[in-house]
N, C-alpha and C positions, 0 to 999 in steps of 0.2 A: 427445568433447566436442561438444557442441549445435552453437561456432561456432569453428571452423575452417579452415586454408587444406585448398583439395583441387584439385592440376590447376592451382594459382595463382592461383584466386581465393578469398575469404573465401566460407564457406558456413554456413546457415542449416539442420542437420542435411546433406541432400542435395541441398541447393538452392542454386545460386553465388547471394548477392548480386545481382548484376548481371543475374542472369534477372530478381529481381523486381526491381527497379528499371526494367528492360527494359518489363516488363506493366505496370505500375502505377505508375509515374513516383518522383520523390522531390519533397519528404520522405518518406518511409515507415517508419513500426514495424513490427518482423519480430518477431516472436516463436516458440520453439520449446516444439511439443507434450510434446517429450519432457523438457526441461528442467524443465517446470512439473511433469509429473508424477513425476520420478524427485527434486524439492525437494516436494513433498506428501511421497511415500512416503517420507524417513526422517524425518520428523514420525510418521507413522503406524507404522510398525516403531518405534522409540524408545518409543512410548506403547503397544506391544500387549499389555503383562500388565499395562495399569492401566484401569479405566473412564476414558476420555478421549474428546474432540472436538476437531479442529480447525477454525476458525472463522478463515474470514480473509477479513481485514481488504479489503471491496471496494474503498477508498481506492487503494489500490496503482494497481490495473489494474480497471476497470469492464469492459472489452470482455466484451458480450455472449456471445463463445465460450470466452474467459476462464473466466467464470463458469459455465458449461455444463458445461465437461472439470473442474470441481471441483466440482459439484455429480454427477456422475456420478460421481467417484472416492470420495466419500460425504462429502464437508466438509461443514460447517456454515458460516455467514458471519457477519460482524462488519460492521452498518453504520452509517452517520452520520447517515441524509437518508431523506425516504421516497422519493424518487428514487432510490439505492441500492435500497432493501427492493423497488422496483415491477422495477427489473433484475434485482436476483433469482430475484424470482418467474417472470421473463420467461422467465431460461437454465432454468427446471426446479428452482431452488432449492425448501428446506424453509422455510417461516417459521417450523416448533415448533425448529430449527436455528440459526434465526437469534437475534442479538443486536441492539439497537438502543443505541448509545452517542452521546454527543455532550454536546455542553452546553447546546444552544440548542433543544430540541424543538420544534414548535408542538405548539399545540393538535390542529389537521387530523393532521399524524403520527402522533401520540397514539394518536389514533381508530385513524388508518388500520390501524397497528401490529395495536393489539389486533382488531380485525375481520377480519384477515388470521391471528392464531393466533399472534402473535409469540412465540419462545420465551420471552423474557426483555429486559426495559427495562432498562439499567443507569442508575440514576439518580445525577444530579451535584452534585446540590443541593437543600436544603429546601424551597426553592421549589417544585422540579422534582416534587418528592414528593408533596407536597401538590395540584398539577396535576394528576398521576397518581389518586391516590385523588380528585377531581372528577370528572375523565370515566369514572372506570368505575363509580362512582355512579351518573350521567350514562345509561349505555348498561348500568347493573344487569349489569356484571361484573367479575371480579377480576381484578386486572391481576398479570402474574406479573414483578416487581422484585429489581434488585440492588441494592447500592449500591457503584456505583467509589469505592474507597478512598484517597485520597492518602497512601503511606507517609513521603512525606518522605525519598523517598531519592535520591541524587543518582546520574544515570545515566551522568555522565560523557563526554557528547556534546556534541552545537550546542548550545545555546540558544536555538534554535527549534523542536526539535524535542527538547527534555525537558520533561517533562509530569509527574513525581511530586514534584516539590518545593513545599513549604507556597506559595510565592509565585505556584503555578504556577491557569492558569484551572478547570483540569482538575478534577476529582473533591471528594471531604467528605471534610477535614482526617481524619485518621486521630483526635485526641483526639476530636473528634464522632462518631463513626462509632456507638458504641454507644449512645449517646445514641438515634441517630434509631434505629436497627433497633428498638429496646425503644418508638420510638415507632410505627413503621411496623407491628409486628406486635401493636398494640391497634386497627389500622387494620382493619375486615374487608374495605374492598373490595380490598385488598393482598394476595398471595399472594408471599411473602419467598423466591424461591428458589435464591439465590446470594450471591457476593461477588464483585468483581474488583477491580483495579489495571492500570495500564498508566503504567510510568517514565518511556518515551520509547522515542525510534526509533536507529537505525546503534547498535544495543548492539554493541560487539567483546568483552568479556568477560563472561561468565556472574555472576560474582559481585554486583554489586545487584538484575540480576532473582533471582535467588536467594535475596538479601536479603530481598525486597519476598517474596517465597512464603512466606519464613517467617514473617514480619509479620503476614500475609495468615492463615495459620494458627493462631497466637495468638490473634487474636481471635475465629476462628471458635471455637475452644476455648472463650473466655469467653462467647461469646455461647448458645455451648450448655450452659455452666452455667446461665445466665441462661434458659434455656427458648426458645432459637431456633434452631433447627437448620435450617441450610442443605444443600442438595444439590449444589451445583457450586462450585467455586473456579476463576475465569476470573485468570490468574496475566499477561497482556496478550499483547501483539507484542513489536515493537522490533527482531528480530535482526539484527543485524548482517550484509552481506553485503561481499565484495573488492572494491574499485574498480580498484585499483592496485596496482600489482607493489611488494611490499613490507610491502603488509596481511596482518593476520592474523587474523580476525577466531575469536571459537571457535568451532566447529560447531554446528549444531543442536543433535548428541548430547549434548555438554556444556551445555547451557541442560534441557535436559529431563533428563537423567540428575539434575544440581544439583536441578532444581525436586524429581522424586521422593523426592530426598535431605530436603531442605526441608520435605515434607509428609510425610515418613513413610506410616501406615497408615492415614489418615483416609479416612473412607468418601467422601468428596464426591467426585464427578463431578472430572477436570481439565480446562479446559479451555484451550488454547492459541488468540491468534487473531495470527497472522503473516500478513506482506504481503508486502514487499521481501524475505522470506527463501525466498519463492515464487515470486515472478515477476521478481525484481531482476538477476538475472544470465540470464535465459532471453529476454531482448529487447533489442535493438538498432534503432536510428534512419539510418538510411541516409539521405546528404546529398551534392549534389553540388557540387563545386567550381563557382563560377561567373565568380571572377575571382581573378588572383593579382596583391598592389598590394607591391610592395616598398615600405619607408620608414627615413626614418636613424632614428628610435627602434626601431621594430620592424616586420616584416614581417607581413602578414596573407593568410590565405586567406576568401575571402568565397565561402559559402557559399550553397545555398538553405535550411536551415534555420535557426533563427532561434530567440530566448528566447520566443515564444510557442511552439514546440513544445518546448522543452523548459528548463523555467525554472529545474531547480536548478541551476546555474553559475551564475549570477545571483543566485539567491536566498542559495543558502547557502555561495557560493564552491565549491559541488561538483567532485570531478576526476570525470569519467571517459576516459575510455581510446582513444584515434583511433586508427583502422588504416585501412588502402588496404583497397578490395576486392581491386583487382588491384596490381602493381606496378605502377607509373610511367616514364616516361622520364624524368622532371622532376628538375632537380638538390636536393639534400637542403637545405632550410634548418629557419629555427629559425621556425614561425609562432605565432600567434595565429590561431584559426579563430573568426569571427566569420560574425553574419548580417545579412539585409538590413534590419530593423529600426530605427529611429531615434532610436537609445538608443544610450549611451555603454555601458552594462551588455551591451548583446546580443553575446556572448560564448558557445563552448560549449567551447573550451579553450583556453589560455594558453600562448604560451612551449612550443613541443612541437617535435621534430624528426621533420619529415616531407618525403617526397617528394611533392609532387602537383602537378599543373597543371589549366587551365583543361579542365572536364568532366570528370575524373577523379573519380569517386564514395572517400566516404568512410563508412566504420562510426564510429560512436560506442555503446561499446558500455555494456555494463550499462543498458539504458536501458528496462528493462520494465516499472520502477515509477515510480510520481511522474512521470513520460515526457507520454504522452497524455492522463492523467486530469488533470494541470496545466493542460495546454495551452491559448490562446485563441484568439482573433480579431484579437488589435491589430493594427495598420494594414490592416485589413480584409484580412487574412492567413485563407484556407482551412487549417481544418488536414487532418494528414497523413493518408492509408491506413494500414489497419492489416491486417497479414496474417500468419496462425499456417497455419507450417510440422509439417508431418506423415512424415517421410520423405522422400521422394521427391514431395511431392507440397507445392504452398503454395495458400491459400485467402485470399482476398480479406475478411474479416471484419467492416473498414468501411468505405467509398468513401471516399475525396478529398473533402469538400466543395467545391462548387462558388461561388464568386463570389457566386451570384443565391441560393444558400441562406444566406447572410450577413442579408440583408437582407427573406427571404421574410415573416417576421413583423412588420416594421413598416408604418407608412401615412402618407402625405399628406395632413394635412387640406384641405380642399377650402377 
């Protein structure tokens, strides 16, 4: 296992916790080499007798070395923002690999995208379409487009995090869908090279992504009655990863084994683009107790982390998982681990039985997605270090902001 006790304390592959916390202070995100790669590779084994790509999702986890050790492993990426696509390109990324999603494109990305070789725009809306065929008018070239499909399937999760449902911001209504394509390929500066969907995120069962694959196929069928033949079927993220002792979430295998099922023999390219199912359990957030406050409703441990480093508890009532690095002297109660933050919300878990005292460092774990790339600044809060472990060996991947870089960017008018 990536993280584990060894010798008594919690370890990040071969490296206790508390060495790095030792080097680099807390808060800190630890992240493990090995975990990220050995969650790529059965993506990639599961897809090896089909033309396929995996593309994932920079949202998750942006870190620079992040993106490096997956653009070396041969992914393709999945991004939002030309900030994203500029990261990429930064670790060694491909841009004919890359995807560019979102609902909100500018103009500037647009360009940026296509001047960079962007594999494929997947576009959200007519609007968005029409924007698209302007600038490559504009700059006299063919922009190469998908169009994300809303199937209208209900993915069974948050509500803040399901995205295929008609109500939802996300994608063109699946009844429109051929409507535009039949419009889009009268378009010449459009070059039509895909389709995709993406339901939502924390999927635990295979069956509506499954669903939405076959939807998704359907009408590539129609469309190429109609005389438009697409090359890749982008089938989304979402997968589902374990928080909690009791989860069960289905594997990989069974989300890809279904999709192949779903598309049968069809020529198109697959292409998967996963985040949390890659980086979600390969990271932890190391936090140190900094005061223990007994009280008649409830008991809390006040931590030095805090909802600006890590905001899903908060956001979406998130559990994940506390453990000691080391064991304790401290006698066992029932906390609440909260942070120093001035919010009733700044929470990072509830009601938990633990041992710890004042300095006693704590894991929180699954924390390698949604984690840092949430992260902010409020109450003029540094966020954390960020360090991917190798073996026996951990590297420093992003300093600690410091205080005086909070504020390096603004100025005093005179």
């Amino acid at each position: 296992m990536s993280f584990d006790y060894r010798n008594g304390a919690l370890c990040a592959e071969d490296v206790p916790l508390d060495d790095i916390a030792r080097r680099y202070g807390t808060p800190c995100y630890v992240y493990s080499r090995a975990a990220i790669e050995s969650a790529y590779r059965e993506f990639a084994a599961a897809l090896a007798d089909r033309d396929a790509l995996v593309c994932y999702s920079v949202k998750a986890n942006s870190n620079l070395a992040v993106l490096a050790l997956l653009a070396r492993l041969g992914a393709g990426f999945d991004i939002v923002s030309g900030g994203e696509l500029a990261r990429v390109l930064t670790a060694g990324g491909d841009a004919r690999k890359t995807l560019f999603s979102g609902v909100g494109k500018s103009e500037a990305e647009i360009e940026l995208a296509m001047a960079k070789g962007i594999g494929c725009i997947n576009v959200e809306s007519e609007a968005e379409l029409e924007r698209i065929a302007r600038i490559a008018r504009r700059l006299a070239r063919r922009a190469p487009v998908a169009l994300r499909v809303n199937p209208d399937i209900d993915a069974r999760t948050h509500p803040y995090i399901s995205t295929g449902l008609r109500e939802s911001k996300f994608g063109i209504a699946h009844a429109e869908a051929e409507r535009l394509y039949l419009r889009a390929a009268r378009m010449p500066e459009l070059e039509l090279v895909g389709i995709g969907c993406h339901i939502g995120s924390l999927l635990a069962d295979a069956a509506p992504f499954v669903a939405a694959a076959g939807r998704l196929g359907e009408l590539v069928d129609r469309l190429a009655a109609a005389g438009v033949r697409l090359r890749h079927i982008d089938v989304g993220g979402g997968i589902g990863i374990r928080y909690r002792e009791g989860e069960s979430p289905q594997p990989i295998g069974a989300f890809v084994r279904g999709t192949l099922a779903a598309l049968g023999a069809r020529p198109q390219k697959l292409i998967f683009d996963p985040g949390r199912s890659i980086v979600g359990n390969a990271g932890v957030l190391i936090t140190r107790v900094e005061y223990v406050k007994p009280g008649a409703a409830r008991n809390f441990l006040v931590v030095d982390a805090a909802m600006n480093d890590l905001i899903r508890p908060p956001l979406y009532d998130a559990w994940h998982e506390v453990r000691n690095v080391r064991a304790s002297g401290a006698a066992e109660s029932v906390y609440d681990v909260v942070g120093p933050v001035c919010e009733s919300a700044d929470f990072l878990a509830r009601q938990r039985r633990l041992a710890a005292g004042e300095g006693d460092l704590l894991a929180i774990l699954s924390a390698g997605a949604y984690g840092m790339a949430m992260s902010s600044n409020y109450n003029s809060r540094p966020r954390a270090a960020e360090v991917l472990v190798h073996g026996t060996s951990a590297h420093l991947v992003r300093r600690r902001e410091s205080v005086e870089d909070l504020f390096a960017a603004e100025q005093i008018p005179g």
